[in-house]
C-alpha positions in Angstrom: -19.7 -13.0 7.0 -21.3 -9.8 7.8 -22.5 -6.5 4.8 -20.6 -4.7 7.2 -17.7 -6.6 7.3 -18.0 -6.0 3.5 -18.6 -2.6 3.2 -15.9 -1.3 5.4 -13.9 -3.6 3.2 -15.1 -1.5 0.2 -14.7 1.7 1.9 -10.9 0.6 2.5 -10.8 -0.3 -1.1 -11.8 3.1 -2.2 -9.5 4.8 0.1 -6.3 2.9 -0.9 -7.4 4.3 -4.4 -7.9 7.4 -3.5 -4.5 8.0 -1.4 -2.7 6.2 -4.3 -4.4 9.2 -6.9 -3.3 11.9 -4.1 0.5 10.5 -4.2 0.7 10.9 -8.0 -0.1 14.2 -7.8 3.3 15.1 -6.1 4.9 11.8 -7.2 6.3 10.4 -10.2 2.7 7.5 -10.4 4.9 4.4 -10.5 5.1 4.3 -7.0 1.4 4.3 -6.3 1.2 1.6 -8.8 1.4 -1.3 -6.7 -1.6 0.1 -4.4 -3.6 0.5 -7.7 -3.2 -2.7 -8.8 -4.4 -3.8 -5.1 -7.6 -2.0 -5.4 -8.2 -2.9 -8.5 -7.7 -6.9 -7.8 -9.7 -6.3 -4.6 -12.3 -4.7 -6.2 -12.4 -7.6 -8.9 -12.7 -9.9 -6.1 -15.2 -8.2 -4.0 -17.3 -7.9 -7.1 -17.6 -11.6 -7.3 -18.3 -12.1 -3.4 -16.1 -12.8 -0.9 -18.1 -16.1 0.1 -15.8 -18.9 -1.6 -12.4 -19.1 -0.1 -10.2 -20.1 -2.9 -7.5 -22.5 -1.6 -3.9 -23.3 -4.4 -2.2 -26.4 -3.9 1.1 -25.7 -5.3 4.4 -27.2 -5.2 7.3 -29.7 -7.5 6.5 -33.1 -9.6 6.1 -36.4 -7.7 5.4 -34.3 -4.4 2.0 -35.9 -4.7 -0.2 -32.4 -5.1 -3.0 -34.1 -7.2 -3.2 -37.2 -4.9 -3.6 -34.8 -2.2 -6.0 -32.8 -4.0 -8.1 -35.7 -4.9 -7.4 -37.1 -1.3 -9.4 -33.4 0.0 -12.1 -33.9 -2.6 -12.9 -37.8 -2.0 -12.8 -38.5 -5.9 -10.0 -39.2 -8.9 -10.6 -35.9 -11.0 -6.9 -34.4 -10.9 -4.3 -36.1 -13.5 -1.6 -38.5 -11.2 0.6 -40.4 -13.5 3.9 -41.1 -13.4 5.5 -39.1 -16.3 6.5 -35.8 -14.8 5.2 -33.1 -15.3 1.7 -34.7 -14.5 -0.1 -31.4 -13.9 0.2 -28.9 -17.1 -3.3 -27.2 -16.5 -5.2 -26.1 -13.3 -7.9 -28.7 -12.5 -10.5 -27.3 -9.2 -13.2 -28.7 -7.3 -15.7 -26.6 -6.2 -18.3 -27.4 -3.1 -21.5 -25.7 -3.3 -22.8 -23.4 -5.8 -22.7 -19.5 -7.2 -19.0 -19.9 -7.8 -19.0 -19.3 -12.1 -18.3 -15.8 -11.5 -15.2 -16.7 -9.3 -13.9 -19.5 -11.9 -14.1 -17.5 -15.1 -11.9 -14.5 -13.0 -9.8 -17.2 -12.5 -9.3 -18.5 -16.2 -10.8 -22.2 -15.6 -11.8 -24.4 -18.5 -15.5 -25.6 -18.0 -14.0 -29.3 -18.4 -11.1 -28.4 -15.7 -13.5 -28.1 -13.3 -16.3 -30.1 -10.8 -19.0 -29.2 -8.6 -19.6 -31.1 -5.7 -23.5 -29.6 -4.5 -25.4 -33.1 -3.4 -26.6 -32.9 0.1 -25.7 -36.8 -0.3 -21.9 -35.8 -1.1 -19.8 -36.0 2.4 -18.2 -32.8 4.0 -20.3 -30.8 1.8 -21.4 -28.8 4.3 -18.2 -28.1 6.5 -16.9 -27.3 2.8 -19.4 -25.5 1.4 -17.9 -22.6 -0.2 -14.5 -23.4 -1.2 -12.5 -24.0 -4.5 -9.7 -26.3 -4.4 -7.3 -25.6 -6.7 -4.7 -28.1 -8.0 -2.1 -25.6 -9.9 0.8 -27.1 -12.7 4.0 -28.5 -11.2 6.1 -25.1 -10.5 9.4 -26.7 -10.9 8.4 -27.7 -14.4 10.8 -26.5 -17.4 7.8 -25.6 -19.0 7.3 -22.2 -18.9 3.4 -22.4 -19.5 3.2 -23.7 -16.3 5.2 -20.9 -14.5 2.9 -18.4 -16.1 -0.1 -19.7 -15.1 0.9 -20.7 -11.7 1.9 -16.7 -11.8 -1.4 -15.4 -13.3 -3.3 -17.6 -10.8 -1.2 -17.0 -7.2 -1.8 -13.4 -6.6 -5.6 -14.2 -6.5 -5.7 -16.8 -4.0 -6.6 -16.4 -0.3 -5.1 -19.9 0.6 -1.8 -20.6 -0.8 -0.7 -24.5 0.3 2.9 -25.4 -0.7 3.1 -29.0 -0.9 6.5 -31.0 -0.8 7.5 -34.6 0.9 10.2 -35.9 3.0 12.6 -36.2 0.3 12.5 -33.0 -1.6 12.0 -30.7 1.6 14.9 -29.4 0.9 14.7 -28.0 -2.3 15.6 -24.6 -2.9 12.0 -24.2 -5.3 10.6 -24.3 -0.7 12.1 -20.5 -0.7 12.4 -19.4 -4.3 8.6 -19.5 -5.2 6.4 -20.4 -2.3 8.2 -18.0 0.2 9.1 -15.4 -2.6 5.1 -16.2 -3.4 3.7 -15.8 0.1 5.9 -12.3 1.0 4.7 -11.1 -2.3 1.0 -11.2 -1.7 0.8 -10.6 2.3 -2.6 -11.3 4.1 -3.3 -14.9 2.7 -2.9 -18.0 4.5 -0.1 -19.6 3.8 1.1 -23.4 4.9 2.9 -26.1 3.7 2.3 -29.5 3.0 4.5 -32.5 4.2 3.1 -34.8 2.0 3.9 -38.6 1.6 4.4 -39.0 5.3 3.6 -42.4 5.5 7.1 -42.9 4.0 9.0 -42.4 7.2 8.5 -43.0 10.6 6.2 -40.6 12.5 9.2 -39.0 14.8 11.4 -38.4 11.4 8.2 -36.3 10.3 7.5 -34.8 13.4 11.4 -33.6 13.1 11.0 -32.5 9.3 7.8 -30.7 10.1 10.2 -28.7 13.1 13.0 -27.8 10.7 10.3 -26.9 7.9 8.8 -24.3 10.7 12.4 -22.5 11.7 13.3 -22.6 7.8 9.7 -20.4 7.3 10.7 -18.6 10.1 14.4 -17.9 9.4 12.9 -16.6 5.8 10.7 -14.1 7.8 7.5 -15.4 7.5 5.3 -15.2 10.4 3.5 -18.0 12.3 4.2 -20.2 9.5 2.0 -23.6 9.5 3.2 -27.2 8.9 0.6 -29.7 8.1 2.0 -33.5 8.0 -0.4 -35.8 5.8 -0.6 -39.0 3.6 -2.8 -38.9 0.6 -2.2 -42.5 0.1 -3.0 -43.5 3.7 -5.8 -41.0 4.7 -3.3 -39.7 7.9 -4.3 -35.9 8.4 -6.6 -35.1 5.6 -9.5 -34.8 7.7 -8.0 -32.5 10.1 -6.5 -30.4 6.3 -10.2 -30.5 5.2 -11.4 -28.7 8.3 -8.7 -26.1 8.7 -9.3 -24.9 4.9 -12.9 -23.7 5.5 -11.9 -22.3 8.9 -13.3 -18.5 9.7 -11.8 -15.4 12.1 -15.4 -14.4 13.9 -18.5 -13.9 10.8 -15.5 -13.4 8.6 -14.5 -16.1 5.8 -11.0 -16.7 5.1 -11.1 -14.6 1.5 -12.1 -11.4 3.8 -9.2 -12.2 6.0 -7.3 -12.1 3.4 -8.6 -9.6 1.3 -8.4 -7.4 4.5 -4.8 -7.8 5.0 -3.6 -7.2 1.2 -5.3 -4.3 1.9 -3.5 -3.4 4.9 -0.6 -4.2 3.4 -0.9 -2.2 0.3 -2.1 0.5 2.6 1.4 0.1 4.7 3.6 -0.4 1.6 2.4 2.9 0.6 2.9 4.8 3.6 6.4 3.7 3.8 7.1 4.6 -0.3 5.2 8.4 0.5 6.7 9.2 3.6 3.0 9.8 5.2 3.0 7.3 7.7 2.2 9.9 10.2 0.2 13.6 10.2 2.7 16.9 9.8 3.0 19.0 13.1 3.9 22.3 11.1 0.9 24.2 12.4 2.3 27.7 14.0 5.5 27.4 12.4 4.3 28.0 9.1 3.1 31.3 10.0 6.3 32.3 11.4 7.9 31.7 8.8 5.4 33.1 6.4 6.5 36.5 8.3 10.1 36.3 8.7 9.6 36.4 4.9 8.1 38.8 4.2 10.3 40.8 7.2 13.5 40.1 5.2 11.6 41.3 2.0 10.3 44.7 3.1 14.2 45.0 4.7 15.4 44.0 0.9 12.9 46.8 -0.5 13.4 49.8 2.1 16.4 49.2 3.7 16.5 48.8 7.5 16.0 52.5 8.6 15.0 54.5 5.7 12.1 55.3 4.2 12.8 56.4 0.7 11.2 55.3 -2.4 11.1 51.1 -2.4 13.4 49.1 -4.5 12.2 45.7 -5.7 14.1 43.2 -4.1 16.3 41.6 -6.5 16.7 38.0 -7.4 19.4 37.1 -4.9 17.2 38.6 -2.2 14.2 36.5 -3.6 16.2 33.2 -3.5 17.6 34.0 -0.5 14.2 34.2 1.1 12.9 31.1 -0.7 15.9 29.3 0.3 14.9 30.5 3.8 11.9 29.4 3.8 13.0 25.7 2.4 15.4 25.8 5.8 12.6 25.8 7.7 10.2 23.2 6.3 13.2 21.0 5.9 13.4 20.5 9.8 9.3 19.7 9.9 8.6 17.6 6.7 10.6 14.7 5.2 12.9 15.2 2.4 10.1 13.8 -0.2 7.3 16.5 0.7 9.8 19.0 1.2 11.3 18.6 -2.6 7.1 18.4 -3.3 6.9 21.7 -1.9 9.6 23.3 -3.5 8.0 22.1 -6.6 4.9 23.9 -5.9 6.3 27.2 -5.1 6.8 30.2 -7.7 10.4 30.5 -8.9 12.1 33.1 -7.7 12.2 34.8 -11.0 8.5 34.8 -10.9 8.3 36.0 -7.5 10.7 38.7 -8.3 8.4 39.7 -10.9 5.4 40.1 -8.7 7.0 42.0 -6.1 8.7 44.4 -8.6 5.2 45.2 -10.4 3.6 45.4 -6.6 5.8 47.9 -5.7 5.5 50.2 -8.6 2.5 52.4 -7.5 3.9 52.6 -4.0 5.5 55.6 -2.9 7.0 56.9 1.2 4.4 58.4 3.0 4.6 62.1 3.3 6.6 63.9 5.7 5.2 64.7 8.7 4.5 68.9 8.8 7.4 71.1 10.4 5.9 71.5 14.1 5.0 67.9 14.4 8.5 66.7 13.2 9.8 69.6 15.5 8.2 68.6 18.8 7.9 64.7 17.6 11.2 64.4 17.0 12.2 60.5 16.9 8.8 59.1 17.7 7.2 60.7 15.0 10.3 59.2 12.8 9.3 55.9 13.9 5.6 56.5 13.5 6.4 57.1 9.8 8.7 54.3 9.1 6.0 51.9 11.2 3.5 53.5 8.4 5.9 52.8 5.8 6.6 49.1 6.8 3.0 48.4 7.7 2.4 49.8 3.8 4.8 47.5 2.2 3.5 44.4 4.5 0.3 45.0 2.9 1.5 44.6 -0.5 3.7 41.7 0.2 1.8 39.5 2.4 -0.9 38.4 -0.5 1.9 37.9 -3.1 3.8 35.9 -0.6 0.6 33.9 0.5 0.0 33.4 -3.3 3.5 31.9 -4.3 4.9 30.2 -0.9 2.3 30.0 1.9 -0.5 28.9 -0.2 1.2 26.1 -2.2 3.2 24.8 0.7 0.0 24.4 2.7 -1.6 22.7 -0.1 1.0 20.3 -0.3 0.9 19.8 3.3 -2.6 19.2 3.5 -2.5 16.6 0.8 0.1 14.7 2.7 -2.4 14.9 5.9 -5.1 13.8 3.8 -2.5 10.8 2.8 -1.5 9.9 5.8 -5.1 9.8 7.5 -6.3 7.8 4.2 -3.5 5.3 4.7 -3.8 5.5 8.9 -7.6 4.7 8.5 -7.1 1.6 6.4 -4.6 0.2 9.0 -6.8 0.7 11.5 -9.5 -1.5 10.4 -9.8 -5.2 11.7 
C-alpha cells in the first residue's frame, strides 16, 4: 500500500465532508447525514491505518462459524459446543502486530482476543496483517448478539456469511447478510458453504450455483461462493489465501474504504440532485434583463416618460415568478426551490425599488427648436435617456435580490457536484 494511495484517500475523505456541509446549507442536514457518518467512520479508520484487513465471519447456530474460524487460524480458541447459541461474544485472531489501535475501535475484550506474531507460527506471513473475526450467532433470540453483530458489521472490510447445506435456504441468507452487504457497499463480501463434507461434491457444486443466482437475483454484484470443510481441511487453504489478497499496492481495507467512499460520494449526488455541473451560463444574464425590462415598463409605462411609479407588488411577483420560469427549465426542482429561497420577497424587493425611485425624476424637455426640427428622434433620444436612467437604478437592486443569490446557489451546487464528481473519479 502506497502514502499516496492513502492520502488521496484522505483527500476524498475531506471532500465527502465538505460537499455534505455545502448540501446543508440549502438542505434540511438529515440528508447529508449518511455521508457524515461515512467520513467520520473513514476517518476513524484511516486514523488507525489501513494495513490490517479486518475479515467478519458471520452467519446462524450449528453453521459451524467457529470451527471454521479456528480451522483459518490453526488453533481451538473460538467457543464450539453444542448448546446453541455457542458464540455470545466476538472472539479474533490477529496475525502480526500494531493492531491494539484497530481492536479497541472495534470493542474487543483483551481476553477475546490472540496474536499469532512467531516467525515459527505457519501462514504468518501470507497472513500478516489480518483480524479474523468470529461474530455471535445472528439468528440468536438474544438481542445482545444482534447489537453487537450491528455495532461491529459496518466496520469490516471483509464480511463472510457462513451457512451449510442444510440451512442454505434460510431466509436469515437475505435478511441480514444481503440487507448487510447492500448497506455498507465497497467491502468484500462472500459466503461460506460450510460443512461440505456432508454431501457429495456435485450436490455442493449445485448448492454453491444456486447460492450464486440467489446473490445475484438480490442484486448483489459478482457475488463469491467458497465451498469448505472445517472438519476435513477441504478448501481452507485456498480461504486463507483469498482473505489477505490485494488490488495492485492496495490492501483489501483501502479497497474497501475506497468504495464506501464512492458510494457515499454517489448516494449523495443522487439525494442533492448534483450529479452533474449546471449549464445556465448566458441564460442567466438574459434573464437578469428581461427583468429588469418588464420593471422599468411597470415604472414608466411603455411610451411615456413622466414621473416613475414604483412598480407594485403584483408587478414584482410577476417578475419574480418570471424569473423562477426560467431557472425551472435549467436547474432541478431541488436547487430551484433553493433558489427561490434565497431570493428577496417580493415585498422586500418592492420596497427597494420604491425608495430607489424616489429621487428620480424625467429628464428635461428637450428646448423648443430642437424638439421642433428633432421631432420623433429627439422623442426617442429622451425616452432612451429616460430608460437608460431607470436601468441604472434597477440593475444593482435586481443584482442584489435575484442575480446575486441565485448565482450563489448555483455556484454552490457546481462546487457540489465537482466535490462529489472528483471522489468518483478516484480508483
Amino acid at each position: 500500500m502506497t502514502d499516496q494511495a492513502v492520502a488521496r484517500l484522505r483527500r476524498g475523505i475531506a471532500d465527502l465532508r465538505a460537499a455534505a456541509e455545502l448540501s446543508a446549507k440549502h438542505f434540511p442536514a438529515e440528508l447529508g447525514q449518511s455521508a457524515l457518518a461515512a467520513a467520520e467512520r473513514l476517518t476513524e479508520r484511516a486514523d488507525r491505518g489501513l494495513d490490517h484487513t479486518i475479515v467478519a465471519l458471520s452467519g446462524g447456530t450449528g453453521s459451524g462459524k467457529s470451527s471454521l474460524f479456528n480451522a483459518i487460524a490453526e488453533m481451538p480458541f473460538a467457543k464450539v459446543g453444542l448448546v446453541r447459541p455457542t458464540t455470545t461474544k466476538v472472539t479474533a485472531c490477529v496475525w502480526g502486530t500494531g493492531a491494539e489501535e484497530l481492536l479497541d475501535w472495534l470493542g474487543m475484550e483483551r481476553g477475546s482476543w490472540i496474536k499469532r506474531d512467531s516467525v515459527l507460527e505457519s501462514h504468518i506471513g501470507e497472513l500478516r496483517g489480518l483480524i479474523l473475526l468470529d461474530l455471535p450467532d445472528y439468528d440468536s433470540a438474544w438481542r445482545s448478539n444482534h447489537l453487537i453483530a450491528e455495532r461491529v458489521l459496518p466496520l469490516v472490510d471483509v464480511l463472510i456469511w457462513v451457512t451449510d447445506p442444510q440451512k442454505c435456504a434460510d431466509p436469515t441468507l437475505d435478511e441480514r447478510f444481503v440487507a448487510t452487504a447492500r448497506a455498507h457497499p465497497g467491502r468484500t463480501a462472500m459466503v461460506v458453504l460450510n460443512q461440505i463434507d456432508t454431501v457429495a461434491p456435485a450436490d455442493g457444486e449445485r448448492i454453491a450455483s444456486a447460492l450464486v443466482e440467489r446473490l445475484v437475483v438480490n442484486h448483489l454484484t459478482d457475488p463469491i461462493v467458497a465451498l469448505t470443510s472445517a472438519k476435513t481441511g477441504a478448501g481452507i487453504d485456498q480461504l486463507r489465501a483469498g482473505l489477505m489478497g490485494r488490488a495492485g499496492h492496495r490492501t483489501l481495507a483501502l479497497v474497501r474504504a475506497e468504495g464506501e467512499l464512492a458510494a457515499a460520494a454517489k448516494e449523495l449526488a443522487v439525494a442533492t440532485e448534483a450529479d452533474s455541473p449546471s449549464v445556465i451560463g448566458d441564460g442567466l444574464r438574459r434573464t437578469h434583463k428581461a427583468v429588469v425590462d418588464a420593471l422599468i415598463v411597470a415604472a414608466i409605462g411603455p411610451d411615456g416618460i413622466n414621473q416613475p411609479r414604483p412598480p407594485d407588488e403584483p408587478a414584482v411577483r410577476q417578475a419574480v415568478s418570471a424569473w423562477m420560469a426560467d431557472l425551472a427549465h435549467e436547474l432541478p426542482e431541488r436547487w430551484a426551490g433553493a433558489v427561490l429561497s434565497a431570493l428577496a420577497s417580493p415585498e422586500d424587493l418592492a420596497a427597494r425599488l420604491e425608495a430607489a425611485l424616489r429621487p428620480l425624476a424625467p429628464p428635461a424637455r428637450a428646448g423648443f427648436w430642437r424638439r421642433l426640427f428633432g421631432g420623433a428622434q429627439v422623442q426617442r433620444e429622451r425616452r432612451e435617456a429616460f430608460e437608460n436612467s431607470v436601468r441604472a437604478v434597477f440593475d444593482p437592486i435586481i443584482g442584489l435580490a435575484l442575480t446575486g443569490p441565485t448565482r450563489a446557489v448555483i455556484d454552490d451546487r457546481d462546487r457540489l457536484a465537482s466535490l462529489l464528481a472528483g471522489i468518483a473519479a478516484e480508483p
